[in-house]
C-alpha positions as CSV (number, residue, x, y, z in Angstrom):
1,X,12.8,8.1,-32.5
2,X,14.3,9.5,-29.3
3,X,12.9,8.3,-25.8
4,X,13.1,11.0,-23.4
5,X,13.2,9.5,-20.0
6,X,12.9,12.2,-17.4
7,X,12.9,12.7,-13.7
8,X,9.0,13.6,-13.7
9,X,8.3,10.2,-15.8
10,X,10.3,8.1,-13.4
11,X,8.9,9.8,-10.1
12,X,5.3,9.7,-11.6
13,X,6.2,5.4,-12.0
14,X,6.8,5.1,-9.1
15,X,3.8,7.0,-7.1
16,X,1.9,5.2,-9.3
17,X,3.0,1.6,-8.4
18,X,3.1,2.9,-5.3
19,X,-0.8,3.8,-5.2
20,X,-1.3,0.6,-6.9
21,X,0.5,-1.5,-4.0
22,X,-1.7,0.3,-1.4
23,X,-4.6,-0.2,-3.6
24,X,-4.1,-3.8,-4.3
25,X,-3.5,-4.0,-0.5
26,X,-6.6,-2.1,0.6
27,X,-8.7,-4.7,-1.7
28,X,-6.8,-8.1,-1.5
29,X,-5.0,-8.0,2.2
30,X,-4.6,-10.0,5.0
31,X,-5.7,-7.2,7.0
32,X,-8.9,-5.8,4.5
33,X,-11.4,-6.9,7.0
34,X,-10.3,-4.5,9.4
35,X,-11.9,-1.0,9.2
36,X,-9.5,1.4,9.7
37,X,-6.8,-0.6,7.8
38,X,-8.3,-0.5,5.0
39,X,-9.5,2.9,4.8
40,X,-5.6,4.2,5.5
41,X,-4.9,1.7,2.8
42,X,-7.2,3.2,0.4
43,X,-6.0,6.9,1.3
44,X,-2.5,6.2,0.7
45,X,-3.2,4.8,-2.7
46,X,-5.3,7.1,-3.8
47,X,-2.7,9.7,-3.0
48,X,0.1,7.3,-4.7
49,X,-2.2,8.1,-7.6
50,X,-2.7,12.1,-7.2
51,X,0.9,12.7,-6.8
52,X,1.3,9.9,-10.1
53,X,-0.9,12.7,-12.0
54,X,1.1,15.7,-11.5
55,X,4.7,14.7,-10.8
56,X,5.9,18.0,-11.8
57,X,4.3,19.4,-8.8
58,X,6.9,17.8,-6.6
59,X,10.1,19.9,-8.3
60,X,8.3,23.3,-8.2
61,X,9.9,25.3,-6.1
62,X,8.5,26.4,-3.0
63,X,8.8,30.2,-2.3
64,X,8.2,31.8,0.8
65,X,6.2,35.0,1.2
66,X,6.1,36.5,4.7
67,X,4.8,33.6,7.0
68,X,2.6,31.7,4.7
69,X,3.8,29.1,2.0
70,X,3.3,29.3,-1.5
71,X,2.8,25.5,-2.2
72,X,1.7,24.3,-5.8
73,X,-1.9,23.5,-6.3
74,X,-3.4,20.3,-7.6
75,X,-5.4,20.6,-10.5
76,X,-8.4,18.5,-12.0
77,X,-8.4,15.0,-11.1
78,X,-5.3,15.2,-8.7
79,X,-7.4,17.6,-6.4
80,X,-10.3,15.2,-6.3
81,X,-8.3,12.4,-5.5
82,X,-6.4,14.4,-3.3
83,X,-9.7,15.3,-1.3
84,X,-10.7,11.5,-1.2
85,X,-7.3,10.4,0.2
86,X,-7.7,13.0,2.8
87,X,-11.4,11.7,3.6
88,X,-10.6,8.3,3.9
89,X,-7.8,9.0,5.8
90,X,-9.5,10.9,8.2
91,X,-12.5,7.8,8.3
92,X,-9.3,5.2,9.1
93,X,-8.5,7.8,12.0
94,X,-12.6,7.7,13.2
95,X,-12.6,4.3,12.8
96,X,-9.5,3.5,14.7
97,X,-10.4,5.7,17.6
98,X,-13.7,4.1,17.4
99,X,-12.6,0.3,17.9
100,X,-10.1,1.3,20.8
């Protein structure tokens, strides 16, 4: 049996530790008791792990059509994590402006 090692495998790895290193950090750091840390912690990771879902998304090619961009589109799970990073990304940026 051939194993087929390819640049969307590899690329998806390494979102994915990469979400999980946020994560873990979000839940387990130094710094988890502050708000705003935590939050951008938990965005990151969470898009680590939409980008993890749909690696090929990152070698589609981008074309452009008058002014606009034609980017690809998350599907399924990647869009709903997607929309969660970008919410608690957006709290870590409330909170932070909050505690200044």
């Amino acid at each position: 049996m051939k194993l087929v090692v390819t640049k969307e495998l590899v690329w998806s790895a390494v979102f994915a530790g990469v979400g999980l290193a946020f994560t873990y950090r979000a839940a387990f750091g130094v710094d988890r008791n502050i708000l705003h840390s935590m939050l951008f912690n938990l965005g990151c990771g969470l898009s680590g792990f939409a980008i993890a879902i749909q690696p090929h998304a990152l070698f589609e090619r981008v074309e452009r059509k008058g002014l606009s961009l034609q980017l690809p589109k998350a599907k399924g799970i990647a869009s709903v994590l997607n929309v969660a990073s970008l919410f608690f990304l957006g709290c870590a940026c409330v909170a932070w402006l909050g505690s200044a």
